[in-house]
DRENDO-1510 file (C-alpha; in Angstrom, 1 decimal, always signed):
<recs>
REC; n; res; u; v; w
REC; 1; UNK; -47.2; +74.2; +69.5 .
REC; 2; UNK; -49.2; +75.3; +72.8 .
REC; 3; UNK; -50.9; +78.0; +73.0 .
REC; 4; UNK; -48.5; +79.8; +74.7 .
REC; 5; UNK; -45.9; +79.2; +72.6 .
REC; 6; UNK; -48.0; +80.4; +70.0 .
REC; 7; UNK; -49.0; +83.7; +71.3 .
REC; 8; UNK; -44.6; +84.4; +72.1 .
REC; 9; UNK; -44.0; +83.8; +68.4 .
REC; 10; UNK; -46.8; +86.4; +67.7 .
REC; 11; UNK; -45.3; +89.0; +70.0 .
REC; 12; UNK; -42.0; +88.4; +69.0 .
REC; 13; UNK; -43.6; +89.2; +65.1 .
REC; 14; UNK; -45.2; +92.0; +66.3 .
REC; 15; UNK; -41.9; +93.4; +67.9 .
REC; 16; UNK; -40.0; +92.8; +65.2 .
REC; 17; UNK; -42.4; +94.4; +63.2 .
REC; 18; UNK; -42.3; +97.5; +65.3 .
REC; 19; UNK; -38.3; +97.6; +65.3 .
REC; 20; UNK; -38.3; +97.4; +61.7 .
REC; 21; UNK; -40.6; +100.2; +61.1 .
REC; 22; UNK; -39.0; +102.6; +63.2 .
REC; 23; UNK; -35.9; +101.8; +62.4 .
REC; 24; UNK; -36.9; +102.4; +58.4 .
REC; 25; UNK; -38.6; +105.6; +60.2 .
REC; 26; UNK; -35.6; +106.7; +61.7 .
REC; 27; UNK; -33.6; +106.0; +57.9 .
REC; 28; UNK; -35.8; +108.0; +56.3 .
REC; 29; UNK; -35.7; +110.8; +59.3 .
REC; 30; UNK; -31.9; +110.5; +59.0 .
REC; 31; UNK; -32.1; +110.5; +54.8 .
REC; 32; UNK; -34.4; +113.9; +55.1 .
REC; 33; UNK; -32.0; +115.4; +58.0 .
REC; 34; UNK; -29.6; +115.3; +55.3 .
REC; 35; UNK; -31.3; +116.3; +52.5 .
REC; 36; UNK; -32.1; +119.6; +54.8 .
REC; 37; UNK; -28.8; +120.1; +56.1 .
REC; 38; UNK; -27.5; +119.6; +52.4 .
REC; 39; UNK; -30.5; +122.0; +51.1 .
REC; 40; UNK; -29.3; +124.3; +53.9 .
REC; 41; UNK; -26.0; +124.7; +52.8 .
REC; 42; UNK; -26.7; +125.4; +49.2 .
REC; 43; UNK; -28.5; +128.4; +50.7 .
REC; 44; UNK; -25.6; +129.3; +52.9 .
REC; 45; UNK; -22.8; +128.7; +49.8 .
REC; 46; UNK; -25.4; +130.5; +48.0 .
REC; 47; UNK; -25.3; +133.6; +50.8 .
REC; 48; UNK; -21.3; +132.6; +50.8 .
REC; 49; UNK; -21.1; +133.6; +46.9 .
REC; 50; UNK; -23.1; +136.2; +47.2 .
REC; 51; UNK; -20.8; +137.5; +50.2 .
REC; 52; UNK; -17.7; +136.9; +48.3 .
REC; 53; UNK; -19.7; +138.6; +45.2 .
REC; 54; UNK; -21.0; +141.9; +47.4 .
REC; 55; UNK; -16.7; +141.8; +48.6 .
REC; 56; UNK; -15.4; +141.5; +45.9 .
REC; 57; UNK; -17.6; +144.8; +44.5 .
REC; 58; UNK; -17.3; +146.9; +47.3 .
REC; 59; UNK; -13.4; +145.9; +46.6 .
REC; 60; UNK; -13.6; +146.8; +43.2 .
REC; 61; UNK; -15.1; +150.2; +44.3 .
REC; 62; UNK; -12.7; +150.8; +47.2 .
REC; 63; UNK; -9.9; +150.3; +44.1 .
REC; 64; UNK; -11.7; +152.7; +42.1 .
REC; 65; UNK; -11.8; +154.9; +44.6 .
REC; 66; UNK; -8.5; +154.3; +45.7 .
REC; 67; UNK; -7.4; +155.1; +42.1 .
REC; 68; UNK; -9.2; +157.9; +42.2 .
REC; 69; UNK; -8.4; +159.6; +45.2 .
REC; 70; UNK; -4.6; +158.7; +43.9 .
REC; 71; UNK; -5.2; +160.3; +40.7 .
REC; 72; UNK; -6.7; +163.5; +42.6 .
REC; 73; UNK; -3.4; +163.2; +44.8 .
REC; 74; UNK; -1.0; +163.3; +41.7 .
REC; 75; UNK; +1.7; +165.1; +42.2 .
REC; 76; UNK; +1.8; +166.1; +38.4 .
REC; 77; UNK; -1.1; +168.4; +39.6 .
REC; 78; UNK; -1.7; +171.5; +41.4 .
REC; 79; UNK; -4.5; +173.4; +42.5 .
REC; 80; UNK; -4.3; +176.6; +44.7 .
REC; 81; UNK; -6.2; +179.4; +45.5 .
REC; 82; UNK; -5.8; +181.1; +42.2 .
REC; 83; UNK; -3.8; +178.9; +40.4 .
REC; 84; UNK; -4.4; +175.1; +38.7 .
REC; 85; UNK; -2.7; +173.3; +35.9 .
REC; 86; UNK; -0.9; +169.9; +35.3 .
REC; 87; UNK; +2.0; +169.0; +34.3 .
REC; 88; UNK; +1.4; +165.9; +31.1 .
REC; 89; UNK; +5.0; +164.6; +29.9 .
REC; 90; UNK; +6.5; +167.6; +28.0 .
REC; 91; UNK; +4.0; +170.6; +28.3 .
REC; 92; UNK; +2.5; +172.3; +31.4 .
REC; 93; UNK; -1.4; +171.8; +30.5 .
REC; 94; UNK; -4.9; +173.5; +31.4 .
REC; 95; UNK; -3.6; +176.5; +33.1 .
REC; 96; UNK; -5.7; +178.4; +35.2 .
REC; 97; UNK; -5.7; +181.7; +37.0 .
REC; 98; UNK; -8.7; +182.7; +38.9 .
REC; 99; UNK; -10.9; +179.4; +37.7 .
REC; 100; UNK; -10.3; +180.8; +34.1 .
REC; 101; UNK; -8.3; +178.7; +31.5 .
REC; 102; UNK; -6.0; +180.6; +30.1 .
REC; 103; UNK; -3.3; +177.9; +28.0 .
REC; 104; UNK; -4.0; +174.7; +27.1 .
REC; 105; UNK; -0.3; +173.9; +27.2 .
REC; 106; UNK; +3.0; +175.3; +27.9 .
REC; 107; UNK; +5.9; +173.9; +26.5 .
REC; 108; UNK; +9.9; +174.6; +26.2 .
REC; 109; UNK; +13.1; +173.0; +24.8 .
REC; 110; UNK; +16.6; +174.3; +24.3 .
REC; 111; UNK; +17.1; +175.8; +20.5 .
REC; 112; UNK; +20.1; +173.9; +19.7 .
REC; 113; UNK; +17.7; +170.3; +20.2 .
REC; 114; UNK; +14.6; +172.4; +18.5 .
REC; 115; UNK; +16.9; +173.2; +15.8 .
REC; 116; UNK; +18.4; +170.1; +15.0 .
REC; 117; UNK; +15.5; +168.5; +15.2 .
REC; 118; UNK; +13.6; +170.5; +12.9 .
REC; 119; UNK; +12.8; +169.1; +9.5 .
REC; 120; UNK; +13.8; +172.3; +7.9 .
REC; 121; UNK; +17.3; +172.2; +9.9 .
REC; 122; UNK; +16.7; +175.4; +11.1 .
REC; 123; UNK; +19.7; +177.5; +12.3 .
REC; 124; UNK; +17.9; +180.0; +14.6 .
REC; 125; UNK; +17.4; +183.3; +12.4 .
REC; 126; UNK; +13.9; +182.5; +12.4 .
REC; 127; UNK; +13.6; +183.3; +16.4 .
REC; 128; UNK; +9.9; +183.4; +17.5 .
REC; 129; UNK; +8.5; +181.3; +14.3 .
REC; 130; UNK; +10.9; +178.4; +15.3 .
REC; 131; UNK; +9.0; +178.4; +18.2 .
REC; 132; UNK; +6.1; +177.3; +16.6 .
REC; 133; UNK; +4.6; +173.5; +16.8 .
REC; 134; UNK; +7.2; +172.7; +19.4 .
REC; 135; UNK; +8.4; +169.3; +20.6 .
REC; 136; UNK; +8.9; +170.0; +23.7 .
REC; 137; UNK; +11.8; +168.8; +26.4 .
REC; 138; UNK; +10.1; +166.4; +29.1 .
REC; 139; UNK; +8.9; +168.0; +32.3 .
REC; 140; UNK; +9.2; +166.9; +36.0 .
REC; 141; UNK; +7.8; +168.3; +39.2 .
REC; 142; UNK; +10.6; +168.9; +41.5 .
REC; 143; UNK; +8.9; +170.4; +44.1 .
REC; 144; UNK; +5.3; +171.9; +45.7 .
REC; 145; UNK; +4.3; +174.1; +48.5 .
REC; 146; UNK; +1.7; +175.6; +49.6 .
REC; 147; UNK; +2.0; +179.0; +47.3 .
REC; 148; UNK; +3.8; +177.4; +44.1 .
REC; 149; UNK; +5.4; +174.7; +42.6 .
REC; 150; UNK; +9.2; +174.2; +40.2 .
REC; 151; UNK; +8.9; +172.1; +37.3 .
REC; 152; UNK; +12.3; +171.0; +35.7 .
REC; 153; UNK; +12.9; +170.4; +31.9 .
REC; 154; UNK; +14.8; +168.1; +30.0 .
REC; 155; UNK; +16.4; +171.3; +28.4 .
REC; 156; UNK; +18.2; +173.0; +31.2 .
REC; 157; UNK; +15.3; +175.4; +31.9 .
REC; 158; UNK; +13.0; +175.8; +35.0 .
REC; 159; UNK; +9.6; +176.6; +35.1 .
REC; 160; UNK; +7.5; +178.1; +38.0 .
REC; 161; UNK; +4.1; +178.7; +39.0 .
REC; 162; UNK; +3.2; +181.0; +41.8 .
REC; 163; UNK; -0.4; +180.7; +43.2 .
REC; 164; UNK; -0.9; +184.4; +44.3 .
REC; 165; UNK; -3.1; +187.0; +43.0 .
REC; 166; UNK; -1.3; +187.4; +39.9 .
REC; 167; UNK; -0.9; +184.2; +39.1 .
REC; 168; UNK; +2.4; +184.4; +38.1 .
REC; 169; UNK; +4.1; +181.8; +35.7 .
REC; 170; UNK; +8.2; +181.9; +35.3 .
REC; 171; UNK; +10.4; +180.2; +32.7 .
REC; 172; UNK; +14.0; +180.7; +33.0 .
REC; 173; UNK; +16.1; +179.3; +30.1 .
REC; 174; UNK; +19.5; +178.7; +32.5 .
REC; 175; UNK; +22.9; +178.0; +30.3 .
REC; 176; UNK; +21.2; +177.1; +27.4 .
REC; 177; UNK; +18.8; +179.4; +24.6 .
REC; 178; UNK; +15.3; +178.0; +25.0 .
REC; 179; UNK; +12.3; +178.3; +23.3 .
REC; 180; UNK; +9.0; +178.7; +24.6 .
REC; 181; UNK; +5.4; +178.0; +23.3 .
REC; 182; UNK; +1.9; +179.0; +25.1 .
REC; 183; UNK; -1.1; +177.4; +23.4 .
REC; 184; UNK; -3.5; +179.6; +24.3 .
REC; 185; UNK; -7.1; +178.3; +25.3 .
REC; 186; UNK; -10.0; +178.3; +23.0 .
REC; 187; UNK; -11.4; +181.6; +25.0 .
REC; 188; UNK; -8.1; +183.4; +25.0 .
REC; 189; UNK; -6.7; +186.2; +22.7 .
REC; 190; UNK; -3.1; +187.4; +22.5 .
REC; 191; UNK; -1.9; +190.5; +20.8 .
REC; 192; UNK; +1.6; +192.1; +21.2 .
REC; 193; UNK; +1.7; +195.8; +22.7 .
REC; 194; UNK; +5.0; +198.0; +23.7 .
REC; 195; UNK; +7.6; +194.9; +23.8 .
REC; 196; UNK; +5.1; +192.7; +25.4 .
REC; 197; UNK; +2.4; +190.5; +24.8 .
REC; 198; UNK; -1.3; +191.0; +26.8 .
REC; 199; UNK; -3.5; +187.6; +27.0 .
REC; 200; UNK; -7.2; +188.7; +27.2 .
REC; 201; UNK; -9.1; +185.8; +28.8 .
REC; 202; UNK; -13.0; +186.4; +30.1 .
REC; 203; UNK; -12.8; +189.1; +32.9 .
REC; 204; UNK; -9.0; +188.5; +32.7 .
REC; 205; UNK; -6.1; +190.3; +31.7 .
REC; 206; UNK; -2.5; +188.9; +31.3 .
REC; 207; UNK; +0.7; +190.2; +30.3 .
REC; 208; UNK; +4.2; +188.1; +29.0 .
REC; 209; UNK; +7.6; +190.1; +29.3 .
REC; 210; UNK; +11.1; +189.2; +28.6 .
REC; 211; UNK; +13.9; +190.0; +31.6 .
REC; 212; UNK; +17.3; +189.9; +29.3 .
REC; 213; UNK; +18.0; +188.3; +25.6 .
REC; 214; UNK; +15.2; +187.6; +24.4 .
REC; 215; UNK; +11.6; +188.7; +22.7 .
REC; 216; UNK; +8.1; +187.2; +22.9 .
REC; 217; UNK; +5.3; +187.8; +20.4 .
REC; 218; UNK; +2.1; +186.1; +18.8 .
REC; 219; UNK; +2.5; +183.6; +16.0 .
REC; 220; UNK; -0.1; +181.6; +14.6 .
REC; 221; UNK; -2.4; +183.2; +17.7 .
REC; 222; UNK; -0.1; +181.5; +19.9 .
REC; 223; UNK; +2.5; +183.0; +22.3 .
REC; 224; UNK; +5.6; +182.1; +21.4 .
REC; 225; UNK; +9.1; +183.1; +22.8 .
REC; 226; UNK; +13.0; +183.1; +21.7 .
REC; 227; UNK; +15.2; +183.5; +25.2 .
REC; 228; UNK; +18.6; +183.4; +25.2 .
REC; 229; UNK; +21.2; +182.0; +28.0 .
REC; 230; UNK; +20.0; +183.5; +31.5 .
REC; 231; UNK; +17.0; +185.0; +30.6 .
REC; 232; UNK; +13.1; +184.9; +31.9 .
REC; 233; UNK; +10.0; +184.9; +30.6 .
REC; 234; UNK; +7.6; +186.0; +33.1 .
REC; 235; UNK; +3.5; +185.6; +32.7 .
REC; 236; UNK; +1.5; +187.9; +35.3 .
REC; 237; UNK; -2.6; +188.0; +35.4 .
REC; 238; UNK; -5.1; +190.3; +36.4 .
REC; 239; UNK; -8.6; +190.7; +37.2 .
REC; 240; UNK; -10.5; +193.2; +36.1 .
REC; 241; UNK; -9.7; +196.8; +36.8 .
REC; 242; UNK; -6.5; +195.6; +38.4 .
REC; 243; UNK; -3.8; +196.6; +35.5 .
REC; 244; UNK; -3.7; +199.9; +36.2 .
REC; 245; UNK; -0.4; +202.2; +36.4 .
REC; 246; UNK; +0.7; +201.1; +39.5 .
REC; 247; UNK; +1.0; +197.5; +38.0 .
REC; 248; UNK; +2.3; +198.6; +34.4 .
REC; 249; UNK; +5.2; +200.2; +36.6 .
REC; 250; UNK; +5.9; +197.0; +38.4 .
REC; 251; UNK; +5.9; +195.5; +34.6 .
REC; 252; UNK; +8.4; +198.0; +33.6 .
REC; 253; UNK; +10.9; +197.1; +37.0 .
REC; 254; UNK; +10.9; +193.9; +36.1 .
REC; 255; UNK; +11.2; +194.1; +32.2 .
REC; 256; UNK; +14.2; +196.9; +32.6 .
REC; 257; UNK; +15.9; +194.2; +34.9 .
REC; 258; UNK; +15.1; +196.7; +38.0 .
REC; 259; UNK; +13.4; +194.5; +40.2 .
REC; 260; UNK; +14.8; +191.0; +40.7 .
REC; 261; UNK; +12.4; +189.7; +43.7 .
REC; 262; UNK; +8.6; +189.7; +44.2 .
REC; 263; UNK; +7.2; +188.6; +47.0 .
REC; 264; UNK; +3.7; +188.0; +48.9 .
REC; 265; UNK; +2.9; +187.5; +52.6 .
REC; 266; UNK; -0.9; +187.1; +53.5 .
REC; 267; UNK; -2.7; +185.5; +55.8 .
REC; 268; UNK; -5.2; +182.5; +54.3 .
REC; 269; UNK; -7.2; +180.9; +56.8 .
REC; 270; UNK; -5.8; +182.1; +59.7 .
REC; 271; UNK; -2.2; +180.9; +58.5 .
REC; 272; UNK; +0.4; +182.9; +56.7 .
REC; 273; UNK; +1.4; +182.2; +53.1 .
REC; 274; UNK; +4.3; +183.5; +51.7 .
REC; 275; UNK; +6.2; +183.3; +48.4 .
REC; 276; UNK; +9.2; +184.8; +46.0 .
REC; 277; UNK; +9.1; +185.2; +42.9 .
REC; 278; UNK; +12.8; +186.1; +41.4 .
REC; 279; UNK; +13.6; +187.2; +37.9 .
REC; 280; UNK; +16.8; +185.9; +37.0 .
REC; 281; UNK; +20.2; +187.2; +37.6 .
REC; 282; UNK; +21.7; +184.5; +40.0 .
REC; 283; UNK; +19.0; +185.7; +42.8 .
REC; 284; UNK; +16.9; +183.8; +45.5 .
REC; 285; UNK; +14.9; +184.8; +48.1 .
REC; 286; UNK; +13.0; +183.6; +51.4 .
REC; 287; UNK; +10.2; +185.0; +53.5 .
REC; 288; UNK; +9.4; +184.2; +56.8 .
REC; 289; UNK; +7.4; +185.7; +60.2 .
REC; 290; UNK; +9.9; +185.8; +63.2 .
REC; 291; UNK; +7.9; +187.9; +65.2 .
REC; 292; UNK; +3.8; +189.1; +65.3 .
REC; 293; UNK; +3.6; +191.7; +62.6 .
REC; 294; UNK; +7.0; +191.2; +61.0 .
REC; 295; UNK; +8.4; +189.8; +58.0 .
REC; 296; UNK; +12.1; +188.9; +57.2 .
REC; 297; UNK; +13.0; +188.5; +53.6 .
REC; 298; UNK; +16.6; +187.6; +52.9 .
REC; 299; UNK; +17.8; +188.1; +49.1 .
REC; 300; UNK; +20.9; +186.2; +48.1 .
REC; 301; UNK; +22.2; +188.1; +45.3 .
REC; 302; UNK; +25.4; +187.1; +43.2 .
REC; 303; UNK; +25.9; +190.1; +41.3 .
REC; 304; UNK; +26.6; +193.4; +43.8 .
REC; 305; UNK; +24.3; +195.8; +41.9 .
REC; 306; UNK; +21.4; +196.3; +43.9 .
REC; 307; UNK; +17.2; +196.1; +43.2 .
REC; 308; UNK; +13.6; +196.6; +44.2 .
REC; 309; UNK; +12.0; +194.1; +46.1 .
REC; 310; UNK; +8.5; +194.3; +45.6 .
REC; 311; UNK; +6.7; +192.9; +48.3 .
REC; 312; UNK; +3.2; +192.6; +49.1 .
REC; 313; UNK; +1.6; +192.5; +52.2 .
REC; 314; UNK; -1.5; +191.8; +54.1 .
REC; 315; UNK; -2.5; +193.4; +57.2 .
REC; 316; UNK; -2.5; +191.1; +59.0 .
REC; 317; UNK; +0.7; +190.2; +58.5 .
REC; 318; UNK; +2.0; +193.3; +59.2 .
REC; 319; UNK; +0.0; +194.7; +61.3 .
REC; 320; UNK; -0.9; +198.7; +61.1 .
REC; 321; UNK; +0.5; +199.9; +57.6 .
REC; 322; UNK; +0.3; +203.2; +58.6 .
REC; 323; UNK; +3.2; +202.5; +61.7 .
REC; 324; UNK; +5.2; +200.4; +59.1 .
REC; 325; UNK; +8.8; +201.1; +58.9 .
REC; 326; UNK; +11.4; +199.0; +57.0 .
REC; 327; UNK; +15.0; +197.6; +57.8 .
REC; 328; UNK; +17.8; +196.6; +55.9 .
REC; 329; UNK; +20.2; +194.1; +57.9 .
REC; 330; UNK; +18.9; +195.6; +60.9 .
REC; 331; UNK; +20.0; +199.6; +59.7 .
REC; 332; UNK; +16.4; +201.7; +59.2 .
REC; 333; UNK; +15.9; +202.3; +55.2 .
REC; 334; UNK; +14.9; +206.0; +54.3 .
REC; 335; UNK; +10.9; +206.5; +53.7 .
REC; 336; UNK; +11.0; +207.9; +49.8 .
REC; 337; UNK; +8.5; +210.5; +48.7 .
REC; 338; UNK; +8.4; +209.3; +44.4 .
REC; 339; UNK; +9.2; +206.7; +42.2 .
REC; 340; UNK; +12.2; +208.5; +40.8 .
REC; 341; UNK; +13.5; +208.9; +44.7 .
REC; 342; UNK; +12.9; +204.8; +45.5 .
REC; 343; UNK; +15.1; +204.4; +42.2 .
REC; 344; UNK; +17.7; +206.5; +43.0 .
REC; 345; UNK; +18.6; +204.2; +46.2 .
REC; 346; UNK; +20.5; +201.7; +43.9 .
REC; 347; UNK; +24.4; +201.7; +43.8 .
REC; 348; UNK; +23.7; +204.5; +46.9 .
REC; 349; UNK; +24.7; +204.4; +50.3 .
REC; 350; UNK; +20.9; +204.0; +51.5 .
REC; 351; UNK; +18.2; +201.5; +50.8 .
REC; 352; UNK; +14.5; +203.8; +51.1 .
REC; 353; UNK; +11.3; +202.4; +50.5 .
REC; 354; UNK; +8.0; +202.8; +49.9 .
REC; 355; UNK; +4.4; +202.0; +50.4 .
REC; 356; UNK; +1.6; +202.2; +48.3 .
REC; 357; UNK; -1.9; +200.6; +49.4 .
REC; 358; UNK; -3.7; +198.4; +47.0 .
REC; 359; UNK; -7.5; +200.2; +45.9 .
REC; 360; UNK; -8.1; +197.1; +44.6 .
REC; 361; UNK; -7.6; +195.1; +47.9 .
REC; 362; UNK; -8.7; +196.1; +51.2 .
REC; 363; UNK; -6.3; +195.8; +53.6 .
REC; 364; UNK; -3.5; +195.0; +51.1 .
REC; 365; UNK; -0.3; +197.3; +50.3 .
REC; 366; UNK; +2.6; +196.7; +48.4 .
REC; 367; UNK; +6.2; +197.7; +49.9 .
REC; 368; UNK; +8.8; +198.9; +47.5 .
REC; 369; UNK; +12.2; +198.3; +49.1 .
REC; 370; UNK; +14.4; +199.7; +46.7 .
REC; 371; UNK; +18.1; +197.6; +48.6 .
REC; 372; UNK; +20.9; +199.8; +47.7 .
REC; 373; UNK; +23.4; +196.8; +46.7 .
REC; 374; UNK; +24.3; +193.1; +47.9 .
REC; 375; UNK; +25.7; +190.0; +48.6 .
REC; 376; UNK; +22.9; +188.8; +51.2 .
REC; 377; UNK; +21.0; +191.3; +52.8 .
REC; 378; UNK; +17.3; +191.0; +55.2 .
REC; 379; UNK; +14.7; +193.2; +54.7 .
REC; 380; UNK; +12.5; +193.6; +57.7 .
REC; 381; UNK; +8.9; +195.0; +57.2 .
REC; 382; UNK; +7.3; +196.2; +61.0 .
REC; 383; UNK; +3.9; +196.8; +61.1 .
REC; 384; UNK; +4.7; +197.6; +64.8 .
REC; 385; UNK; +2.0; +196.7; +67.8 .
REC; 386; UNK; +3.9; +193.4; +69.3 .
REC; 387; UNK; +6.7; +192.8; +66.9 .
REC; 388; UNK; +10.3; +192.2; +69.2 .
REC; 389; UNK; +13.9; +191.7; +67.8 .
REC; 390; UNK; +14.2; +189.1; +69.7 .
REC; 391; UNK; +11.9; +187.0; +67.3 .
REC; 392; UNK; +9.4; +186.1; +69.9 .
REC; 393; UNK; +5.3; +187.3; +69.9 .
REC; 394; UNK; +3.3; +187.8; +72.3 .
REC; 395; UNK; -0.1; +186.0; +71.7 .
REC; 396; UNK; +1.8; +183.3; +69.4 .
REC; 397; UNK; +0.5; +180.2; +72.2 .
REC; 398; UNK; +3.9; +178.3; +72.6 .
REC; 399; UNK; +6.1; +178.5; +75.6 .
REC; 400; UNK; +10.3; +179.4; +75.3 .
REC; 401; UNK; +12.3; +177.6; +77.9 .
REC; 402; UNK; +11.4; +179.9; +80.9 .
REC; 403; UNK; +8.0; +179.0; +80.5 .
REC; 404; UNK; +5.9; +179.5; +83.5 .
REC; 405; UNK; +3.2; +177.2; +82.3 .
REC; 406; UNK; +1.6; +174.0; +83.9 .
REC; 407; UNK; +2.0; +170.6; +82.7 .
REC; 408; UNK; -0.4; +167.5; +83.6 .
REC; 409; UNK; +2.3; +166.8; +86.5 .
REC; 410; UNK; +2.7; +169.8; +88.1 .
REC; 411; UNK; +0.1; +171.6; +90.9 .
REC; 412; UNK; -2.3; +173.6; +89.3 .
REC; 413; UNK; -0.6; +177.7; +90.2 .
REC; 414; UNK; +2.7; +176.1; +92.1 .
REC; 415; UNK; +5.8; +176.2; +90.6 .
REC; 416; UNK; +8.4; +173.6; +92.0 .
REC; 417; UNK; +9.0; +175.4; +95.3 .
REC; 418; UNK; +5.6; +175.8; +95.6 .
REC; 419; UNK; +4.7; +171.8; +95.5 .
REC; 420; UNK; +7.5; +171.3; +98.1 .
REC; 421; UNK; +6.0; +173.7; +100.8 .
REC; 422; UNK; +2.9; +171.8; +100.4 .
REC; 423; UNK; +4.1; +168.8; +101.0 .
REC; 424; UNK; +6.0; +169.7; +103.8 .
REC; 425; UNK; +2.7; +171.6; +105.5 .
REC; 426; UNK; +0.6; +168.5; +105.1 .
REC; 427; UNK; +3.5; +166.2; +106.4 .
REC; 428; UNK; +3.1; +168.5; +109.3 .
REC; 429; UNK; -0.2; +168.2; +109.2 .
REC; 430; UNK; -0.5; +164.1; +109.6 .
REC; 431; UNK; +2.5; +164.3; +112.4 .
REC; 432; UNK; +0.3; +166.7; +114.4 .
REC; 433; UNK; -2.5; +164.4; +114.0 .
</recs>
């Protein structure tokens, strides 16, 4: 071999040399790109579980508050402005009137179910101590508004609770004789005074009274009631100072069967609020604002003897109580001077009324419409200053159809006629040009 041929073979060595090197370079380039790209996505599956870990514990804790916000939505539960409570299977639980708990359960079920059912097969003549650890029939809330809610029972009886000042509380026993049982709260105290029993709670007073066949008394320091077919058992509450005579003669209407509707109109939040309260006899009632400082309430009564309505008012639904005059079916009622005179108006030719302006509550009266007899009859209270028959008001922001007012179409201060002269002025206009 030459020289030359020598030194080839040596470069070609040498070349092949090189080529092998960088190409085991470029393996073990390759071999760590992959062991970096493989590292890498440890990290990212690691960041991926931890993701998925993070989601699924913010899902858990939108669930849970989900559930919560759900459970605060229940419709089993209500909460008002004075009045709270549930309603937990078969008893009416954790009432409260004006943030204080007053009975840790309410609970009703017919007598002929209570009796049967009794382990001492009971026959009745033991009235108010039958009612005494009672089963009682389920409950279901059948409907909620704004100023009460109507819980149905299993029994036959309905039971309502009204969130106004007195937080009242209704049960009426309907075809059946029902018996009632109010487990009173650990704080609470019952004792039984002139046919009625008073519930003292905290700065609370409370008072239970029968309206038709039936009695209610303590027993065992619980509240316990024995009603018979169509009768009600009305609970009304107090705050301090408030039960004074004017209130024990509302008690004594409604007790003697005198006063069959009660009703509220106030404004909360800018908004009114109304409610009825009836006791009993086949009677329903329903308020509503047709006009600025008016209120309508129209009684269905099935029996033709007539009733007070007490109704209470706030200014500012009524406007000035001192121009406040009252209507029945559109025919002024007759102002009455004294109880005795309000009374006399029933089975007369002439419903009267009359107002008496709450101490207690500035700004509040109570109207005593004393309607002289029924069917259906609409009692009007006018506080005057803007109130119009035709049930319109004049600051109430909507429009009727002959509203003048501009829409997003129109010409800002043209009517229709208006927008056409316009148009035809600047048609002029152009042509001139």
């Amino acid at each position: 071999m030459n020289r030359g041929a020598a030194l080839l073979v040596a470069l070609l060595v040498a070349t092949s040399t090189v080529t092998m090197a960088a190409a085991g370079a470029a393996a073990t380039t390759a071999d760590g790109s992959s062991t970096t790209i493989e590292t890498d996505a440890e990290v990212d599956g690691g960041t991926s579980l931890e993701a998925d870990a993070d989601a699924s514990t913010e899902t858990d804790a939108t669930l849970t508050a989900q559930s919560s916000s759900d459970a605060g939505a229940d419709s089993s539960a209500y909460a008002g402005a004075n009045v709270a409570f549930d309603v937990q299977g078969d008893a009416i639980t954790d009432y409260r009137v004006g943030g204080e708990r007053t009975f840790a359960s309410v609970a009703v079920q017919s007598q002929s179910e209570a009796d049967s059912s009794s382990s001492g097969g009971l026959d009745g003549s033991l009235g108010l101590e039958a009612a005494t650890n009672l089963n009682g029939a389920g409950l279901s809330v059948a409907s909620q508004t704004q100023a009460s809610a109507q819980i149905t029972a299993d029994s036959g009886a309905t039971l309502s609770a009204h969130d106004t000042q007195r937080g009242t509380l209704v049960v009426e026993s309907g075809g059946e004789a029902q018996y009632v049982e109010a487990d009173l709260a650990a704080e609470a105290q019952a004792s039984e005074t002139e046919n009625r029993v008073l519930v003292e709670t905290g700065d609370r007073k409370g008072v239970f009274l029968v309206v038709g066949n039936g009695e209610v008394g303590v027993t065992d320091g619980n509240v316990t009631a024995d009603l018979g077919a169509n009768a009600t058992l009305t609970f009304r509450s107090y705050a301090e100072g408030e039960r004074d005579e004017g209130a024990k003669y509302e008690e004594s209407l409604i007790a003697e069967g005198n006063a069959a509707v009660e009703v509220t109109a106030e404004q909360r939040s800018g908004e009114l609020v109304t409610d009825a309260v009836t006791y009993g006899q086949e009677t329903s009632a329903n308020v509503s604002q047709t006009a600025k400082n008016r209120v309508d309430v129209t009684i269905d009564r099935a029996v033709h003897e007539g009733t007070v309505v007490m109704t209470t008012v706030s200014e500012e639904a009524v406007g000035s109580f001192e121009n406040l005059s009252v209507r029945i079916d559109g025919e002024a009622a007759v102002k009455a001077s004294s109880r005795s005179e309000l009374e006399s108006a029933i089975g007369s030719d002439q419903s009267r009324y009359m107002v008496v302006q709450d101490a207690q509550a500035e700004g509040q009266a109570t109207v005593y419409i004393a309607v002289n007899h029924f069917s259906t009859r609409t009692a009007t209270i006018d506080g005057g200053n803007g109130g119009s028959d035709d049930g319109t008001s004049g600051d109430d922001g909507g429009s009727g159809d002959g509203s003048t007012g501009s829409s997003g179409d129109s010409t800002p201060g043209f009517g229709v006629g208006g927008a056409l002269v316009a148009l035809v002025i600047g048609t002029g206009a152009r042509i001139r040009r």
